[in-house]
C-alpha positions, -999 to +999 in steps of 0.1 A: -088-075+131-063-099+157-034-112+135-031-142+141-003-170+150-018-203+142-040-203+116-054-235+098-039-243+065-052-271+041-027-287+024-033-267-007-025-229+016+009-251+029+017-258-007+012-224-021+028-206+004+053-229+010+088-205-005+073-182+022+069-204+051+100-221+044+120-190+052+130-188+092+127-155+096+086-160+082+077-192+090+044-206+096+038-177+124+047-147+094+019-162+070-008-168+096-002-132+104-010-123+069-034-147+066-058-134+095-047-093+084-069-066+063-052-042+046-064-015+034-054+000-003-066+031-013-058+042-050-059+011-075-036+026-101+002+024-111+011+019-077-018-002-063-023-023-092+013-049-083+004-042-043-025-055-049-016-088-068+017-092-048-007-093-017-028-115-028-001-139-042+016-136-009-017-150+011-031-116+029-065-126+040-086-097+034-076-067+006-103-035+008-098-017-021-108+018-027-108+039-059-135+059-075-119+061-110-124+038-142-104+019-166-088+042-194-066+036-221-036+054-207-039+036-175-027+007-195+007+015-200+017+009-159-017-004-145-009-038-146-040-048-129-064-039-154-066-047-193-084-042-220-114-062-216-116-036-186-122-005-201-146+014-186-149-010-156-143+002-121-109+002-113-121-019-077-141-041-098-116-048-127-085-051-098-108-076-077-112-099-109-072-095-111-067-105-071-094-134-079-075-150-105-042-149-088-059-160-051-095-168-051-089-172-012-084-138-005-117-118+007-114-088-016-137-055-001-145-031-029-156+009-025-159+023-053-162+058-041-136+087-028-128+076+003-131+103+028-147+121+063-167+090+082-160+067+054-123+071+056-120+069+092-139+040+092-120+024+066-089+028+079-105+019+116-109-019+105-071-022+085-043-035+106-022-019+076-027+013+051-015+018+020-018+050+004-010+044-040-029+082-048-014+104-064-023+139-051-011+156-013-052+167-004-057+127-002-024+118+014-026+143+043-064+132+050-049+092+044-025+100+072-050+120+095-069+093+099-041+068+101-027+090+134-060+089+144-066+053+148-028+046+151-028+022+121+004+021+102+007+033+068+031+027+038+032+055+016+046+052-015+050+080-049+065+077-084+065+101-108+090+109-144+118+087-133+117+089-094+101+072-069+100+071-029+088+049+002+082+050+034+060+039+064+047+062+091+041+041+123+020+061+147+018+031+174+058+045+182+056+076+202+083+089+186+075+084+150+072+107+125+037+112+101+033+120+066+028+155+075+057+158+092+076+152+061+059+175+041+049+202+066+059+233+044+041+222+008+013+232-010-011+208-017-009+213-054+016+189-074+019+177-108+005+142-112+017+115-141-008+130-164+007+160-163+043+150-161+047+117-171+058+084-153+080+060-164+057+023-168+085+001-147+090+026-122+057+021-106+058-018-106+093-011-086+076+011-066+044-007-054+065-039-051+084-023-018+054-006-008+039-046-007+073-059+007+070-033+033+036-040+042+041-078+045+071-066+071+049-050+092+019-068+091+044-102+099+068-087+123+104-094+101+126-077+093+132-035+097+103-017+083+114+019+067+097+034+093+117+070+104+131+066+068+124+078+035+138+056+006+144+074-027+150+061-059+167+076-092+159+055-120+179+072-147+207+063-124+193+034-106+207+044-072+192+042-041+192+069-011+179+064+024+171+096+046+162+097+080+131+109+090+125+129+123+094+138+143+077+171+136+073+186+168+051+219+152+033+190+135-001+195+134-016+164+131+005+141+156+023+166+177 
């Protein structure tokens, strides 16, 4: 898609997006941007659930959302997109009935299948921004293959117990690092929150940058955490930022 800089708002768009547009640094220009963008979320659970509806709520025009998995009881306790009426449901489906009540404006694409091969690099192909909310390495290496592939930036983001990080791998930069650059010496085994647990705030804190940092991008303010890594500590709630470097025995964008 071409982000635009002058799209048409009714009066109703101006009104509900008007604590956005009234900020300089946004403007008008910031929400037509997100207005005309796709973005791409792969993983509708803890993390993807508040992306999802901040998204929405902040007027992104088109949200493709891809997860395979269903509603389950302990989804409930941080998957604050889905209730109990959804049980069972798809999380795509149950998350675009979440996004439709918050925006009805926003064109919502569902897939409810593993995205990966063709379908992935297709997917991310048509997104002007990534977000990868899994929860296992296998998917976020192929996430960020594809992501180098078509240059398309991606905001990562992972919480687990009672720590959480972000970051955002820009590939358009020459320079830039990739996901795999950060984690070029692991396994791709890891303990998830079902096998270690995961704190239910953590990942609305978590998904809430990964949207903030999204929005950045896709609108052009601010500084994106792109070259960084921000980690939080929950027990502690501190904040550390590390700097992130290219890979150059990277093998997926060296």
């Amino acid at each position: 898609m071409t982000l635009r800089d002058d799209y048409d708002f009714n009066d109703e768009e101006l009104l509900r997006y008007s604590r956005q547009i009234m900020l300089p640094a946004f403007d008008i220009v910031g929400q037509s941007r997100l207005a005309s963008s796709r973005v791409l979320i792969i993983g509708l659970g803890g993390l993807g659930s508040p992306i999802a509806l901040y998204l929405a709520a902040a007027g992104v025009g088109t949200l493709h959302l891809a997860d395979f998995d269903e509603v389950e009881l302990s989804n409930l306790q941080r998957q604050v997109a889905h209730t109990m009426e959804d049980l069972g449901s798809k999380k795509v489906v149950s998350a675009q009935r979440a996004v439709a009540q918050i925006n009805p404006k926003v064109n919502v694409i569902v897939q409810a299948e593993r995205l990966d091969g063709v379908a992935l690099l297709d997917a991310v192909s048509e997104a002007d921004v990534v977000i990868d909310a899994t929860d296992n390495f296998s998917t976020r290496f192929a996430i960020n293959q594809a992501c180098v592939k078509h240059k398309t930036p991606l905001v990562s983001g992972a919480a687990i117990r009672m720590e959480g990080q972000v970051s955002v791998f820009d590939s358009r930069t020459q320079d830039a690092p990739c996901y795999q650059c950060l984690y070029s010496d692991i396994s791709e085994e890891q303990l998830t929150c079902s096998e270690a647990g995961v704190m239910a705030p953590l990942v609305g804190i978590i998904g809430s940058v990964q949207a903030m940092e999204a929005v950045k991008v896709i609108s052009g303010i601010g500084q994106p955490l792109a070259g960084k890594l921000l980690i939080l500590d929950a027990m502690t709630m501190e904040w550390r930022t590390m700097k992130l470097k290219k890979d150059p025995q990277c093998k997926t964008c060296s």
